[in-house]
C-alpha positions in Angstrom: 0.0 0.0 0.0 1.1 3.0 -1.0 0.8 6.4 1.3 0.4 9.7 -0.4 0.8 13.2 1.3 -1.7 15.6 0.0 -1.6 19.1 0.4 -5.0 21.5 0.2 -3.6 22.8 -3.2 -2.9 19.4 -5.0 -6.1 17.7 -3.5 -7.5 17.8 -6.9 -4.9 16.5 -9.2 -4.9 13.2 -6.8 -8.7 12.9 -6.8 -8.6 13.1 -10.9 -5.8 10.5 -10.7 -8.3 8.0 -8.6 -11.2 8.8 -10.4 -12.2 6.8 -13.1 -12.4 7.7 -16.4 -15.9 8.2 -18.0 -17.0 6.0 -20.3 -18.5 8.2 -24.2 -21.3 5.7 -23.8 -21.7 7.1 -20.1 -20.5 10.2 -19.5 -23.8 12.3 -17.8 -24.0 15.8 -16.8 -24.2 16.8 -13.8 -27.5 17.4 -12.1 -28.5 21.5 -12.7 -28.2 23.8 -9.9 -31.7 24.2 -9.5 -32.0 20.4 -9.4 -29.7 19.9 -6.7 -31.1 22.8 -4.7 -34.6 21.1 -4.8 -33.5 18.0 -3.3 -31.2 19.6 -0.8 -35.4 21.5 0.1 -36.5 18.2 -0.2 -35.3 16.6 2.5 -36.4 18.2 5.8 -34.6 17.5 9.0 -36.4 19.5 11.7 -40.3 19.3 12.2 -42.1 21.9 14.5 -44.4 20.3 16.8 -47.3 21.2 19.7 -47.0 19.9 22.7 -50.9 18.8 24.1 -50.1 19.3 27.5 -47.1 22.1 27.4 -43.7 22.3 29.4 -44.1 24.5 32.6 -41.0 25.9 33.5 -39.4 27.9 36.8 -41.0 30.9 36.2 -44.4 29.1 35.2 -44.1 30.3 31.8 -46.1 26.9 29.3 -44.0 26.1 26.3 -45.8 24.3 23.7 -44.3 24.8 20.5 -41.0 23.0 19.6 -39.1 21.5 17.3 -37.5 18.0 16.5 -34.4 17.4 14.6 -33.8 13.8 12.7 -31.7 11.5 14.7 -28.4 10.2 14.1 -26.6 7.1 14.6 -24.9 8.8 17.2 -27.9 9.7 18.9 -29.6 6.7 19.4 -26.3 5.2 20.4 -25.1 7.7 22.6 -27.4 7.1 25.5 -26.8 3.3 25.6 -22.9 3.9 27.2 -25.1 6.6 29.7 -24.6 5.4 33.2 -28.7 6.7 34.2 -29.4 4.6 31.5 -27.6 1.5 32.0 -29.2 1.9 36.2 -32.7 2.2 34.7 -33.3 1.5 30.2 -36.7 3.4 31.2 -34.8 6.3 31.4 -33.4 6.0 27.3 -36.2 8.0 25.9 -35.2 10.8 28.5 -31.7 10.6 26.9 -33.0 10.5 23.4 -35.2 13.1 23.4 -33.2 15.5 25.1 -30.8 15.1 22.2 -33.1 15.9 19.3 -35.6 18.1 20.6 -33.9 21.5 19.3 -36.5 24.1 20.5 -39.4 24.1 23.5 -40.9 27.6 23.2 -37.9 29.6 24.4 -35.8 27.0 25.4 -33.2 26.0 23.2 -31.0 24.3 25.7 -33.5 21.1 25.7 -31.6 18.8 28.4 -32.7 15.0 30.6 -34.0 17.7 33.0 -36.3 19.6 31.0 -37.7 16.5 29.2 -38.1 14.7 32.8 -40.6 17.4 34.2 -42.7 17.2 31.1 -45.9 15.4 31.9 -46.2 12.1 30.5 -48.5 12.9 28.1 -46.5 15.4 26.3 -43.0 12.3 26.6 -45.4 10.0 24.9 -46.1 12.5 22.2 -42.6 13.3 21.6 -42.2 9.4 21.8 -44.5 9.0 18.7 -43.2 12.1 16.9 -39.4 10.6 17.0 -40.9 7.6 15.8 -42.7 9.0 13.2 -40.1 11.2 12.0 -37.0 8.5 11.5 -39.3 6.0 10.6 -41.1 7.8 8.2 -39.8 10.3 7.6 -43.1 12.5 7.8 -45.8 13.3 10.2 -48.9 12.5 8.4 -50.7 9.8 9.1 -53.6 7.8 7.5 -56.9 8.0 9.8 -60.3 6.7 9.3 -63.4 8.6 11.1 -65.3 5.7 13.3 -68.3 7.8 12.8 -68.4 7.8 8.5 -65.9 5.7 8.3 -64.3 8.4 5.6 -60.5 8.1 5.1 -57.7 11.0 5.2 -55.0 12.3 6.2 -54.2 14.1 9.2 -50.5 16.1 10.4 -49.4 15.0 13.6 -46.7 17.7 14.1 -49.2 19.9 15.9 -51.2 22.7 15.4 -54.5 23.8 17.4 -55.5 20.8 19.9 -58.4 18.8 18.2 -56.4 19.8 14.6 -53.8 16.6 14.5 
Protein backbone atom coordinates (compact mmCIF):
# COMPACT_ATOMS: atom_id res chain seq x y z
CA UNK A 1 0.00 0.00 0.00
CA UNK A 2 1.14 3.01 -0.95
CA UNK A 3 0.75 6.44 1.26
CA UNK A 4 0.37 9.66 -0.45
CA UNK A 5 0.82 13.23 1.27
CA UNK A 6 -1.67 15.58 0.05
CA UNK A 7 -1.56 19.13 0.39
CA UNK A 8 -5.04 21.51 0.20
CA UNK A 9 -3.64 22.81 -3.21
CA UNK A 10 -2.93 19.41 -4.98
CA UNK A 11 -6.13 17.66 -3.52
CA UNK A 12 -7.46 17.84 -6.94
CA UNK A 13 -4.88 16.51 -9.16
CA UNK A 14 -4.85 13.18 -6.81
CA UNK A 15 -8.71 12.93 -6.80
CA UNK A 16 -8.60 13.08 -10.89
CA UNK A 17 -5.82 10.52 -10.75
CA UNK A 18 -8.34 8.04 -8.62
CA UNK A 19 -11.16 8.82 -10.40
CA UNK A 20 -12.20 6.81 -13.07
CA UNK A 21 -12.39 7.72 -16.41
CA UNK A 22 -15.94 8.21 -18.02
CA UNK A 23 -17.00 5.98 -20.32
CA UNK A 24 -18.45 8.15 -24.24
CA UNK A 25 -21.31 5.70 -23.79
CA UNK A 26 -21.66 7.08 -20.14
CA UNK A 27 -20.55 10.24 -19.51
CA UNK A 28 -23.81 12.35 -17.81
CA UNK A 29 -24.04 15.79 -16.83
CA UNK A 30 -24.23 16.77 -13.82
CA UNK A 31 -27.47 17.40 -12.14
CA UNK A 32 -28.49 21.48 -12.71
CA UNK A 33 -28.15 23.80 -9.88
CA UNK A 34 -31.73 24.24 -9.54
CA UNK A 35 -32.05 20.45 -9.37
CA UNK A 36 -29.69 19.88 -6.75
CA UNK A 37 -31.07 22.75 -4.73
CA UNK A 38 -34.57 21.14 -4.80
CA UNK A 39 -33.48 17.96 -3.32
CA UNK A 40 -31.24 19.55 -0.85
CA UNK A 41 -35.42 21.52 0.13
CA UNK A 42 -36.47 18.25 -0.22
CA UNK A 43 -35.25 16.58 2.48
CA UNK A 44 -36.38 18.20 5.77
CA UNK A 45 -34.60 17.54 9.00
CA UNK A 46 -36.40 19.52 11.69
CA UNK A 47 -40.32 19.31 12.21
CA UNK A 48 -42.11 21.90 14.48
CA UNK A 49 -44.40 20.32 16.81
CA UNK A 50 -47.26 21.23 19.70
CA UNK A 51 -47.00 19.89 22.66
CA UNK A 52 -50.87 18.83 24.05
CA UNK A 53 -50.07 19.35 27.47
CA UNK A 54 -47.07 22.08 27.38
CA UNK A 55 -43.74 22.32 29.39
CA UNK A 56 -44.05 24.47 32.62
CA UNK A 57 -40.95 25.91 33.51
CA UNK A 58 -39.35 27.92 36.81
CA UNK A 59 -41.01 30.90 36.15
CA UNK A 60 -44.44 29.05 35.24
CA UNK A 61 -44.07 30.31 31.80
CA UNK A 62 -46.15 26.85 29.28
CA UNK A 63 -44.03 26.09 26.27
CA UNK A 64 -45.77 24.30 23.74
CA UNK A 65 -44.29 24.83 20.55
CA UNK A 66 -41.00 22.96 19.56
CA UNK A 67 -39.10 21.53 17.34
CA UNK A 68 -37.47 18.02 16.54
CA UNK A 69 -34.42 17.42 14.56
CA UNK A 70 -33.78 13.76 12.72
CA UNK A 71 -31.72 11.46 14.66
CA UNK A 72 -28.38 10.23 14.07
CA UNK A 73 -26.62 7.10 14.62
CA UNK A 74 -24.94 8.84 17.20
CA UNK A 75 -27.85 9.69 18.88
CA UNK A 76 -29.57 6.72 19.36
CA UNK A 77 -26.31 5.15 20.40
CA UNK A 78 -25.08 7.73 22.61
CA UNK A 79 -27.44 7.11 25.55
CA UNK A 80 -26.79 3.33 25.61
CA UNK A 81 -22.94 3.90 27.21
CA UNK A 82 -25.10 6.62 29.71
CA UNK A 83 -24.60 5.43 33.25
CA UNK A 84 -28.73 6.65 34.19
CA UNK A 85 -29.37 4.60 31.50
CA UNK A 86 -27.65 1.48 32.04
CA UNK A 87 -29.17 1.95 36.16
CA UNK A 88 -32.65 2.23 34.74
CA UNK A 89 -33.33 1.50 30.22
CA UNK A 90 -36.65 3.45 31.18
CA UNK A 91 -34.82 6.30 31.36
CA UNK A 92 -33.41 5.98 27.34
CA UNK A 93 -36.20 8.01 25.86
CA UNK A 94 -35.23 10.84 28.45
CA UNK A 95 -31.73 10.64 26.86
CA UNK A 96 -32.98 10.52 23.39
CA UNK A 97 -35.17 13.13 23.39
CA UNK A 98 -33.18 15.48 25.05
CA UNK A 99 -30.77 15.10 22.22
CA UNK A 100 -33.09 15.90 19.32
CA UNK A 101 -35.60 18.10 20.65
CA UNK A 102 -33.89 21.50 19.30
CA UNK A 103 -36.47 24.09 20.52
CA UNK A 104 -39.45 24.10 23.47
CA UNK A 105 -40.89 27.63 23.23
CA UNK A 106 -37.88 29.64 24.43
CA UNK A 107 -35.84 27.02 25.38
CA UNK A 108 -33.19 26.01 23.19
CA UNK A 109 -30.96 24.29 25.70
CA UNK A 110 -33.45 21.06 25.71
CA UNK A 111 -31.61 18.75 28.43
CA UNK A 112 -32.66 14.98 30.60
CA UNK A 113 -34.04 17.70 32.96
CA UNK A 114 -36.30 19.60 31.02
CA UNK A 115 -37.74 16.50 29.22
CA UNK A 116 -38.12 14.68 32.79
CA UNK A 117 -40.64 17.35 34.25
CA UNK A 118 -42.70 17.16 31.13
CA UNK A 119 -45.88 15.43 31.90
CA UNK A 120 -46.21 12.09 30.54
CA UNK A 121 -48.53 12.91 28.07
CA UNK A 122 -46.48 15.40 26.25
CA UNK A 123 -42.95 12.34 26.62
CA UNK A 124 -45.41 10.02 24.90
CA UNK A 125 -46.11 12.50 22.21
CA UNK A 126 -42.55 13.35 21.65
CA UNK A 127 -42.22 9.43 21.79
CA UNK A 128 -44.46 8.96 18.68
CA UNK A 129 -43.17 12.08 16.93
CA UNK A 130 -39.38 10.56 16.96
CA UNK A 131 -40.88 7.59 15.82
CA UNK A 132 -42.75 9.00 13.16
CA UNK A 133 -40.06 11.22 12.01
CA UNK A 134 -36.99 8.52 11.51
CA UNK A 135 -39.32 6.03 10.64
CA UNK A 136 -41.09 7.85 8.22
CA UNK A 137 -39.82 10.34 7.56
CA UNK A 138 -43.05 12.52 7.77
CA UNK A 139 -45.82 13.29 10.18
CA UNK A 140 -48.94 12.51 8.38
CA UNK A 141 -50.73 9.83 9.11
CA UNK A 142 -53.63 7.77 7.55
CA UNK A 143 -56.94 8.03 9.84
CA UNK A 144 -60.35 6.67 9.31
CA UNK A 145 -63.45 8.62 11.13
CA UNK A 146 -65.26 5.72 13.34
CA UNK A 147 -68.28 7.79 12.77
CA UNK A 148 -68.38 7.80 8.54
CA UNK A 149 -65.93 5.70 8.33
CA UNK A 150 -64.29 8.40 5.63
CA UNK A 151 -60.51 8.09 5.12
CA UNK A 152 -57.75 10.97 5.20
CA UNK A 153 -55.00 12.28 6.21
CA UNK A 154 -54.24 14.14 9.25
CA UNK A 155 -50.52 16.09 10.38
CA UNK A 156 -49.40 15.04 13.65
CA UNK A 157 -46.73 17.75 14.06
CA UNK A 158 -49.16 19.92 15.90
CA UNK A 159 -51.24 22.71 15.43
CA UNK A 160 -54.52 23.84 17.39
CA UNK A 161 -55.50 20.82 19.86
CA UNK A 162 -58.39 18.76 18.24
CA UNK A 163 -56.40 19.77 14.56
CA UNK A 164 -53.84 16.65 14.55
Amino acid sequence: MRRRTVTSGGLDEVLDTLAPAPSAAREEAPAPPAARERERQDLRTEFEFELPRGYVDDEGQVHRQGSMRLATARDELRPQIDLRVKENPAYLSVVLLSQVITRLGTITDVHAGVVERMYATDVAFLQDFYRRINSEGHTHAAVTCPLCHGSFEVDLSGGRLGES
